[in-house]
Backbone as a chain_set.jsonl record, in Angstrom:
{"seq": "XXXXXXXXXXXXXXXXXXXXXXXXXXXXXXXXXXXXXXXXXXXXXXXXXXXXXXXXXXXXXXXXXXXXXXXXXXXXXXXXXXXXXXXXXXXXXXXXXXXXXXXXXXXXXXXXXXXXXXXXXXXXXXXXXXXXXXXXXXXXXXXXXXXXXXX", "coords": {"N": [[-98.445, 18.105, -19.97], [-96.33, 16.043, -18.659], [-96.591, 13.729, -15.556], [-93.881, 13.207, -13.662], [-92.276, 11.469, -11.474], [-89.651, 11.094, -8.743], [-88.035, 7.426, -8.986], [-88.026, 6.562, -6.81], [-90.613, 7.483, -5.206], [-92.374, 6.904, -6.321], [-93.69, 4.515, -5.403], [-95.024, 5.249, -3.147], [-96.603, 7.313, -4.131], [-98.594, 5.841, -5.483], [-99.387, 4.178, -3.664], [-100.897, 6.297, -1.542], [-102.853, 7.105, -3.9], [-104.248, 4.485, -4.136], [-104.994, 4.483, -1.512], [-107.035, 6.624, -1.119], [-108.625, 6.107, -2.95], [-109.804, 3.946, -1.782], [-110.673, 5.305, 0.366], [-112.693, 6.909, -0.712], [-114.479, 4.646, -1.424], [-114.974, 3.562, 0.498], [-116.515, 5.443, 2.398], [-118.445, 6.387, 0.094], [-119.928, 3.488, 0.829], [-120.372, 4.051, 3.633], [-122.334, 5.81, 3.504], [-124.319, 5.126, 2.177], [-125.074, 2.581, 4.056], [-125.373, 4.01, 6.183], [-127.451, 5.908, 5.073], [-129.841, 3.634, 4.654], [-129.791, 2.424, 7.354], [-130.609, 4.116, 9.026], [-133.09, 6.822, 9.333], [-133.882, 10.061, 6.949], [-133.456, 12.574, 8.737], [-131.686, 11.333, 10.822], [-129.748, 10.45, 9.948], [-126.577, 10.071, 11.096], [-124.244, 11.069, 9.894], [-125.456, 13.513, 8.93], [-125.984, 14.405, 10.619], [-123.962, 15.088, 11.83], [-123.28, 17.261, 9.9], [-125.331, 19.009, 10.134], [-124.754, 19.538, 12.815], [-122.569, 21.02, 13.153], [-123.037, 23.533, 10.923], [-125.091, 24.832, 12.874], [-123.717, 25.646, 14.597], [-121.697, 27.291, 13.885], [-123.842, 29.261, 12.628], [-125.17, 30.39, 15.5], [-122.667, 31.173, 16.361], [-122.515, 33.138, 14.754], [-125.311, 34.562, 15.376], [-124.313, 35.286, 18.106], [-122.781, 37.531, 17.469], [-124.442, 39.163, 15.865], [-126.354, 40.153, 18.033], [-125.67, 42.187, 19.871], [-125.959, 44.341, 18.266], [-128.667, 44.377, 17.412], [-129.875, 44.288, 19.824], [-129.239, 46.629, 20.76], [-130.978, 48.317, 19.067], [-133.298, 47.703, 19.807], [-133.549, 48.98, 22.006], [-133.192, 51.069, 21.387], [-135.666, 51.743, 20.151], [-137.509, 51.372, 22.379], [-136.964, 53.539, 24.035], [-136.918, 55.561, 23.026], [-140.185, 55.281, 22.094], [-140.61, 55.691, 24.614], [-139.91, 57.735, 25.156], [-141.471, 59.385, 23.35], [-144.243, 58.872, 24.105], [-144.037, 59.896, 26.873], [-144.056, 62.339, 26.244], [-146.165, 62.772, 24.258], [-148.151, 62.729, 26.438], [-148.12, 64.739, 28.226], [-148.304, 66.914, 26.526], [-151.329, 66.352, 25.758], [-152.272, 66.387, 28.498], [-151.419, 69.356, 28.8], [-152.938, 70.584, 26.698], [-155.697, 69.744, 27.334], [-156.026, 70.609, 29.344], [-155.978, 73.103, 28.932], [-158.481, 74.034, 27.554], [-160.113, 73.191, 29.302], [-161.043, 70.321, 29.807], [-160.906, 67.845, 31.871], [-158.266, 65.629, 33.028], [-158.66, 62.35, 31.838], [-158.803, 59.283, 34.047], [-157.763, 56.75, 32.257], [-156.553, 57.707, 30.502], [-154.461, 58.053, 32.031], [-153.886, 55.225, 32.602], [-152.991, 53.923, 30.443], [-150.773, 54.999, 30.126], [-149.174, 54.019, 32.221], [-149.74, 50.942, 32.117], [-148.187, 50.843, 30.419], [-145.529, 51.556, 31.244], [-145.476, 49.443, 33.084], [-145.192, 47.152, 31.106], [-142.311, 48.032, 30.222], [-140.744, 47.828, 32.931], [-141.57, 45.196, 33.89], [-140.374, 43.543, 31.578], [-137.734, 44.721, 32.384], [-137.296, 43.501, 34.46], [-137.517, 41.08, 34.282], [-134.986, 40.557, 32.814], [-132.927, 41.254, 34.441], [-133.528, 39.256, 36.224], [-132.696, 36.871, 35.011], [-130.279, 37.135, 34.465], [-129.333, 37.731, 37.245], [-128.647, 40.193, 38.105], [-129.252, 42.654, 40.6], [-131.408, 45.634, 40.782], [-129.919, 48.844, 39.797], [-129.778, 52.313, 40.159], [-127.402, 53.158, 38.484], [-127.81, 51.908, 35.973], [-130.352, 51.389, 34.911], [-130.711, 52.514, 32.089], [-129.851, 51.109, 30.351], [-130.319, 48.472, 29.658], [-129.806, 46.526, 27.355], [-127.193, 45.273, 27.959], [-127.564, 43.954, 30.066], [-129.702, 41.878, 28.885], [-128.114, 40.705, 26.87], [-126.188, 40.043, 28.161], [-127.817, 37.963, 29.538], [-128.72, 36.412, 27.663], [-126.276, 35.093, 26.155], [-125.422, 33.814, 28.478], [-126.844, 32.013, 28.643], [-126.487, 29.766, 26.723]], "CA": [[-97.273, 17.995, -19.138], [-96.27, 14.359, -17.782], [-96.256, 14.135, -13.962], [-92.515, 12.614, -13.445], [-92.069, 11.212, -10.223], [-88.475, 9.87, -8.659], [-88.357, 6.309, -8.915], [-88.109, 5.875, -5.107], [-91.548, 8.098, -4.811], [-93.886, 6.378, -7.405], [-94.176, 3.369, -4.718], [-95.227, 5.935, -2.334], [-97.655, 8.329, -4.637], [-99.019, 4.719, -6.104], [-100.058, 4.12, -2.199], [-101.609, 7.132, -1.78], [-104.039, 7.009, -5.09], [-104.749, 3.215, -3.586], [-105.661, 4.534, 0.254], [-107.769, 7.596, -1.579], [-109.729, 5.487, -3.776], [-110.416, 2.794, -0.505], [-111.115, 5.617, 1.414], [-113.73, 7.384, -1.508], [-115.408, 3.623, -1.534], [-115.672, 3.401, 2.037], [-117.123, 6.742, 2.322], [-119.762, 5.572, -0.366], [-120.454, 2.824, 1.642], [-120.676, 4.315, 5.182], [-123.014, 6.867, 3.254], [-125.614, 3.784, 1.288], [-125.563, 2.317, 4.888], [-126.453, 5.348, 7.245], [-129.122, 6.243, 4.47], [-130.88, 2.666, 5.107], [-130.473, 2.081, 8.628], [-131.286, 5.631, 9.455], [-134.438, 8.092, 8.408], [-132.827, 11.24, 7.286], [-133.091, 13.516, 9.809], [-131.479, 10.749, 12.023], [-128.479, 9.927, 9.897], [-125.371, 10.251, 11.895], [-123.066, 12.527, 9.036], [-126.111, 14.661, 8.432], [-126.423, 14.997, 12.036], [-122.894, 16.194, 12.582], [-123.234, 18.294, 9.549], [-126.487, 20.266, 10.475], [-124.231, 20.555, 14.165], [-121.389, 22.283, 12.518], [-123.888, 24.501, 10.786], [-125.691, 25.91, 14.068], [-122.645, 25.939, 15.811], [-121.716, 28.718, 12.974], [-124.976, 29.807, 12.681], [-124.683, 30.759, 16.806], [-121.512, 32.253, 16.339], [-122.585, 34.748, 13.757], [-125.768, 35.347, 15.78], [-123.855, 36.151, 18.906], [-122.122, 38.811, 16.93], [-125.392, 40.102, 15.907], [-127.041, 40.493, 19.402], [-125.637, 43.289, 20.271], [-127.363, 45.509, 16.993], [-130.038, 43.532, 17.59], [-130.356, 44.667, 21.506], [-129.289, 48.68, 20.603], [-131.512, 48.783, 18.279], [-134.102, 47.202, 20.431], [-133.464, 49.629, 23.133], [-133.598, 52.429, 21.202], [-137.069, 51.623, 20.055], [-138.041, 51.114, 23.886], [-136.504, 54.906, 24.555], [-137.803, 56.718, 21.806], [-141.547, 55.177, 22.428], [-141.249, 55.915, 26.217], [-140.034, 59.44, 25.36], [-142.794, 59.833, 22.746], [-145.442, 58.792, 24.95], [-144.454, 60.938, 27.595], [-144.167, 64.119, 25.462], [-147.524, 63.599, 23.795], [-148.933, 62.474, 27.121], [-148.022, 65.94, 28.889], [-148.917, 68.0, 25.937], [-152.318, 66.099, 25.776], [-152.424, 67.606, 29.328], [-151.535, 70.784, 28.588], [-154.369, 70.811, 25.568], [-156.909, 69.275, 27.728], [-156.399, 72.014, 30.656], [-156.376, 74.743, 28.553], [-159.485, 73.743, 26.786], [-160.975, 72.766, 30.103], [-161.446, 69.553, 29.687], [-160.174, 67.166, 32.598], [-157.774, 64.556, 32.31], [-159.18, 61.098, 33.072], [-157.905, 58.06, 34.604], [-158.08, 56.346, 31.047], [-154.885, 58.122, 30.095], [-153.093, 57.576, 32.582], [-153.686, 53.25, 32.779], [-152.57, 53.393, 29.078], [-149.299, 55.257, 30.591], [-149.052, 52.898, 33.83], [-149.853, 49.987, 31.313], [-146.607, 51.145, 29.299], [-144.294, 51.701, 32.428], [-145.59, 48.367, 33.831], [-144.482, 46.209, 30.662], [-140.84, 48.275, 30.744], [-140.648, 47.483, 34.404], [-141.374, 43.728, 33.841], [-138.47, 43.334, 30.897], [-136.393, 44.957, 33.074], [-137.202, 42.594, 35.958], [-136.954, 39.744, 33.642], [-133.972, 40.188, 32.03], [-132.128, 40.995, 35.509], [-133.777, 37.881, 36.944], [-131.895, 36.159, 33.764], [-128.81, 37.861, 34.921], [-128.819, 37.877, 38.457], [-128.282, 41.195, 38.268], [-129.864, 43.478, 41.281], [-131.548, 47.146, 40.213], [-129.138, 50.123, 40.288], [-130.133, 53.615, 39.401], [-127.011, 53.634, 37.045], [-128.19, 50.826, 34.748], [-131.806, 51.844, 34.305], [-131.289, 52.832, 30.921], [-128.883, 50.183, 29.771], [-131.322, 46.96, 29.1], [-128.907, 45.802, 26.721], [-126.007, 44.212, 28.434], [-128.133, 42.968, 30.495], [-130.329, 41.013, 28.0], [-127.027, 40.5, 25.96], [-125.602, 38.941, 29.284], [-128.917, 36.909, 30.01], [-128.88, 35.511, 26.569], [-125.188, 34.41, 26.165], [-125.207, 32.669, 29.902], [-128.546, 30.895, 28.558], [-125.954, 28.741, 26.107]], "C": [[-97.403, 16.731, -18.306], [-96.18, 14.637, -16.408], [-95.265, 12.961, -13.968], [-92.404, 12.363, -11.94], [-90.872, 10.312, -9.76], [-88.936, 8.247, -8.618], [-88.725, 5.671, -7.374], [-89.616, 6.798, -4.454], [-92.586, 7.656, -5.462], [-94.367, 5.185, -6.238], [-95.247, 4.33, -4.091], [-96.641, 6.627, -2.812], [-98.693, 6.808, -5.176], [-99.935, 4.562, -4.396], [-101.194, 5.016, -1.972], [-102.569, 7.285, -2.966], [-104.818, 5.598, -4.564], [-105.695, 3.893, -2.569], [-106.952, 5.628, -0.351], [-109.016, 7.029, -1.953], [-110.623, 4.629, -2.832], [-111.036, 4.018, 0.213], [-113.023, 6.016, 0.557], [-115.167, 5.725, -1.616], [-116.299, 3.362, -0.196], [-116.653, 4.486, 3.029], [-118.816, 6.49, 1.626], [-120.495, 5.07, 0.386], [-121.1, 3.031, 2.808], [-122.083, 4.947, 4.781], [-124.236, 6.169, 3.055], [-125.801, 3.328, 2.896], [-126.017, 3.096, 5.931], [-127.844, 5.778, 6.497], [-130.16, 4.816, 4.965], [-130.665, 2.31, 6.106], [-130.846, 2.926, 9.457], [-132.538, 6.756, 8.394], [-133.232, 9.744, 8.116], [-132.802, 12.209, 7.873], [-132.286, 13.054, 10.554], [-130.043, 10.359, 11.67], [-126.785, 10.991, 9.92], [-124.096, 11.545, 11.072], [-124.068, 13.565, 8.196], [-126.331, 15.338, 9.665], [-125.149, 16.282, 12.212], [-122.564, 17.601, 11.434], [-123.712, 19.811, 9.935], [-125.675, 21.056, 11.786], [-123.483, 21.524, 13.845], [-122.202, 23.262, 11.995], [-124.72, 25.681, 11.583], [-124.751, 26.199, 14.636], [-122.203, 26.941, 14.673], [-122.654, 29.509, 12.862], [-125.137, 30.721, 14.519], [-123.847, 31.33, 16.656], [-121.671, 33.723, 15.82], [-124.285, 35.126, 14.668], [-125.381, 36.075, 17.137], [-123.298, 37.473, 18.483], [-123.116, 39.944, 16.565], [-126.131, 40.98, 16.821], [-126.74, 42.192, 19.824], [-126.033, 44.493, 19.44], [-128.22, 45.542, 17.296], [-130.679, 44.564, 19.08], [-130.257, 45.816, 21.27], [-130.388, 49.315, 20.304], [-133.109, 48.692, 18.753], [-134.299, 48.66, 21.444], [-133.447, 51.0, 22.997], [-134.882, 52.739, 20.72], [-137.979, 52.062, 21.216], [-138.15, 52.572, 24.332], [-137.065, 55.347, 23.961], [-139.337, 56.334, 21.884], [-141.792, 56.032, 23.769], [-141.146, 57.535, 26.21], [-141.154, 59.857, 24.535], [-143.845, 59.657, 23.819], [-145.459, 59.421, 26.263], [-144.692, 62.125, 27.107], [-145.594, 64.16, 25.204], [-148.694, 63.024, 25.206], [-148.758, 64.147, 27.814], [-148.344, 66.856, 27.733], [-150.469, 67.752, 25.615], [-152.454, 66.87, 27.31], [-152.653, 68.77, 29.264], [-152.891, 71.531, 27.595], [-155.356, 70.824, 25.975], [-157.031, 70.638, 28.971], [-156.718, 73.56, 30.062], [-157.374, 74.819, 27.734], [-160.795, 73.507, 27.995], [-161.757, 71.439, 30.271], [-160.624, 68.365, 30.792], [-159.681, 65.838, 32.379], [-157.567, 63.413, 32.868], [-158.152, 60.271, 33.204], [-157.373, 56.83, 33.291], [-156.338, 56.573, 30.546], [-153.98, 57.607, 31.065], [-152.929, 55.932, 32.929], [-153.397, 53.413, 31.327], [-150.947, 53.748, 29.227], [-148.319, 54.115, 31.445], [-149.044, 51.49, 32.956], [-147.876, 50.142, 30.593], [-145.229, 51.141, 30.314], [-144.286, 50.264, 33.019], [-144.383, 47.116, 32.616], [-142.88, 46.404, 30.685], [-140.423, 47.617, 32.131], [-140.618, 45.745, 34.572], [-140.235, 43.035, 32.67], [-137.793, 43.469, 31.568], [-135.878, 43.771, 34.51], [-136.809, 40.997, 35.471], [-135.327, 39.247, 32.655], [-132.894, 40.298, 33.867], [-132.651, 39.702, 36.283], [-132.721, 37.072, 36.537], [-130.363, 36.019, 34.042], [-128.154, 37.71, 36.063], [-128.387, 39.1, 38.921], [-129.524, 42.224, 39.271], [-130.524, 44.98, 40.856], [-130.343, 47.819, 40.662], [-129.495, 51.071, 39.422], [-129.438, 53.622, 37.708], [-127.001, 53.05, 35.827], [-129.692, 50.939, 34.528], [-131.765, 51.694, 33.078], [-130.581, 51.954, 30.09], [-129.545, 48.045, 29.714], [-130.702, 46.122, 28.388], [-127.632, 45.149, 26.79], [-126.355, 43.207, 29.407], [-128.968, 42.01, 29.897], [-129.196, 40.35, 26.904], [-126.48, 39.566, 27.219], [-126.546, 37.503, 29.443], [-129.086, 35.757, 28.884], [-127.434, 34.504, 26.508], [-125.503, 33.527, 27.403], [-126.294, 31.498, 29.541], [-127.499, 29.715, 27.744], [-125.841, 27.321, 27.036]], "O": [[-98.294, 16.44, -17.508], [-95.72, 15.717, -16.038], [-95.676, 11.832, -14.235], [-92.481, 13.372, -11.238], [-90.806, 9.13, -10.098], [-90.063, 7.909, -8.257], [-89.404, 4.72, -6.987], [-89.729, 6.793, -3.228], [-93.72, 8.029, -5.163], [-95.58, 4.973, -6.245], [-96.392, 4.205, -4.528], [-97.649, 6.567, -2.107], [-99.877, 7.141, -5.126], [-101.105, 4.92, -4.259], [-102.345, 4.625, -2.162], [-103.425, 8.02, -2.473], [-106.048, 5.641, -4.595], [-106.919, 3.9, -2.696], [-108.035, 5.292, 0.128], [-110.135, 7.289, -1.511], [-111.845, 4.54, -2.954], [-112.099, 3.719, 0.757], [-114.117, 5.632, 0.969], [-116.377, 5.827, -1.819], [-117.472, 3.121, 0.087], [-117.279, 4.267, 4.066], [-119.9, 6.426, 2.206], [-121.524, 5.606, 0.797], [-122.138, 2.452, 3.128], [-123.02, 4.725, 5.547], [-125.222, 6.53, 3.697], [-126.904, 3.74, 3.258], [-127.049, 2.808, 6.536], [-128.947, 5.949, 7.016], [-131.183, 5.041, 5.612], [-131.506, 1.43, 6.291], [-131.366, 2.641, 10.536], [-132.629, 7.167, 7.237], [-132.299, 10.234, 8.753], [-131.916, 12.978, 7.498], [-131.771, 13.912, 11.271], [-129.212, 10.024, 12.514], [-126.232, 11.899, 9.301], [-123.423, 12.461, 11.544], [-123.759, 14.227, 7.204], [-126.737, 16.49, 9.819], [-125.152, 17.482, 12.486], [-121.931, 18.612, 11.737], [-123.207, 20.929, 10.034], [-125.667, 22.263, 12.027], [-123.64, 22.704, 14.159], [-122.153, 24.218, 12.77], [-124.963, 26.844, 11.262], [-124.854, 27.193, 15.355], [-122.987, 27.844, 14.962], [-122.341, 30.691, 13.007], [-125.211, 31.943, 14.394], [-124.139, 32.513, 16.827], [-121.269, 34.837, 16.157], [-124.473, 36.336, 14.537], [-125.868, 37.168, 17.425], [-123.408, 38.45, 19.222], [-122.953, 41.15, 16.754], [-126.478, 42.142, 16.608], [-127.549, 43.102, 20.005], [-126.401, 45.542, 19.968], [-128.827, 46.583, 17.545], [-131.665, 45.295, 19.172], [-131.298, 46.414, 21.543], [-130.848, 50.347, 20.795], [-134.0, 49.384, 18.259], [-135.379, 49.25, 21.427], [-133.584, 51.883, 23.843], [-135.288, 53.897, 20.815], [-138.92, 52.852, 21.135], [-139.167, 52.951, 24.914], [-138.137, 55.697, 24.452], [-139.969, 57.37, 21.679], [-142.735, 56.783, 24.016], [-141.818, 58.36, 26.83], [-141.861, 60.742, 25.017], [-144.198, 60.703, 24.363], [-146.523, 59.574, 26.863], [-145.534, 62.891, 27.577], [-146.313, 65.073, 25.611], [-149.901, 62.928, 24.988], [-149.857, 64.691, 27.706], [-148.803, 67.892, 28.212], [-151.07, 68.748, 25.213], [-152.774, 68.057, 27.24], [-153.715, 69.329, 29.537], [-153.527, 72.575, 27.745], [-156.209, 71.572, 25.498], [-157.99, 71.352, 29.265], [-157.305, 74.574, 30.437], [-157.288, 75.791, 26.984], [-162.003, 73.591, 27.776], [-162.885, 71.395, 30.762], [-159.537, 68.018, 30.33], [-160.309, 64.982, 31.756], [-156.838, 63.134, 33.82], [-157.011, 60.34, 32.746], [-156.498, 56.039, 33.642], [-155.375, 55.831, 30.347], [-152.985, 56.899, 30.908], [-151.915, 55.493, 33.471], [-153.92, 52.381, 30.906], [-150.044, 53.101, 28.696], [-147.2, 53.628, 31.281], [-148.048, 50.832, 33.257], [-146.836, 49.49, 30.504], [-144.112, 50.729, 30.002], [-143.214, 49.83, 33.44], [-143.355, 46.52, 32.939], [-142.127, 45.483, 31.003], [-139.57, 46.732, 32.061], [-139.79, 45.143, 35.256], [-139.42, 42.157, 32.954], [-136.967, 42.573, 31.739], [-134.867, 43.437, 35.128], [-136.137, 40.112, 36.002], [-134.858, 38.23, 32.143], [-132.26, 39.32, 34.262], [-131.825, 39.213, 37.053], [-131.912, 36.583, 37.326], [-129.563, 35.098, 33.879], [-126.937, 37.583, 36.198], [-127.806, 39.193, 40.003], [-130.591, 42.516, 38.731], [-129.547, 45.607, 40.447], [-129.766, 47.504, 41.703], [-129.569, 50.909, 38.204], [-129.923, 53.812, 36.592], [-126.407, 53.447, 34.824], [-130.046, 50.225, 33.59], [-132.557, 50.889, 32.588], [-130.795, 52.141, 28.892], [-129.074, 46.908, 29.745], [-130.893, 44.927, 28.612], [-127.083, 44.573, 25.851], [-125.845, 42.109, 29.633], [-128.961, 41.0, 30.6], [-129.585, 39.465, 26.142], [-126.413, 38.346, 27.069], [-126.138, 36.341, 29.462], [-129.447, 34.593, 29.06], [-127.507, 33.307, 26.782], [-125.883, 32.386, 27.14], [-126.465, 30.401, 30.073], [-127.712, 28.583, 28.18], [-125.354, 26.301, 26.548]]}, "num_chains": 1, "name": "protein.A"}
């Protein structure tokens, strides 16, 4: 199938195949001279590629963060409740066996409350955010806040 073009539009489409072809040369060109007066990490349309790339790359991990942090935080919960449960039924085992329950246990507890206690202090540092009872258990908007503001 011929491509037919009015007579008063061939000047026009004739232009256009010209400016295309100048531009595809000059393109070349820009490309042969950024490779030799730049190393390639350094040259200028690989630069702004790689930017466009993180700057997508960022986008889609902000979207992740917040899985990321739930999922985080439900790790954090479910340890701290395990380790109290089998710390009070180690109690209960050790008393009713007669066996007293040293200081040992409880700096591996105090150890475990301390590093919670310092996340928490570090991510509200991050934040600016003051303690309140009713955010105790909510670590994740605040580390979700602390991270975004970090941009």
């Amino acid at each position: 199938m011929e491509n037919e073009y009015n007579e008063s539009t061939e000047g026009l489409v004739k232009l256009f195949r010209n400016a295309n072809q100048e531009l595809d040369i000059l393109h070349k060109r820009l490309q042969k001279e950024f490779q030799h007066l730049y190393p390639d990490n350094a040259n200028p349309m690989k630069l702004a590629s790689r930017i466009k790339k993180v700057q997508e790359d960022v986008s889609s991990l902000k979207e992740e963060c917040p899985k990321l942090l739930a999922a985080k935080q439900d790790l954090i919960d479910k340890a701290q409740r395990g380790l109290v449960e089998s710390r009070n039924l180690l109690k209960c085992m050790q008393s009713s066996v007669g066996i007293p329950f040293t200081g040992e246990d409880e700096d591996a507890f105090a150890n475990f409350k301390q590093v919670i206690d310092e996340w928490t202090d570090q991510t509200r540092s991050k934040t600016g955010n003051e303690p309140h009872d009713s955010d105790s258990g909510d670590l994740n908007r605040l580390l979700f806040s602390a991270i975004v503001h970090s941009d």
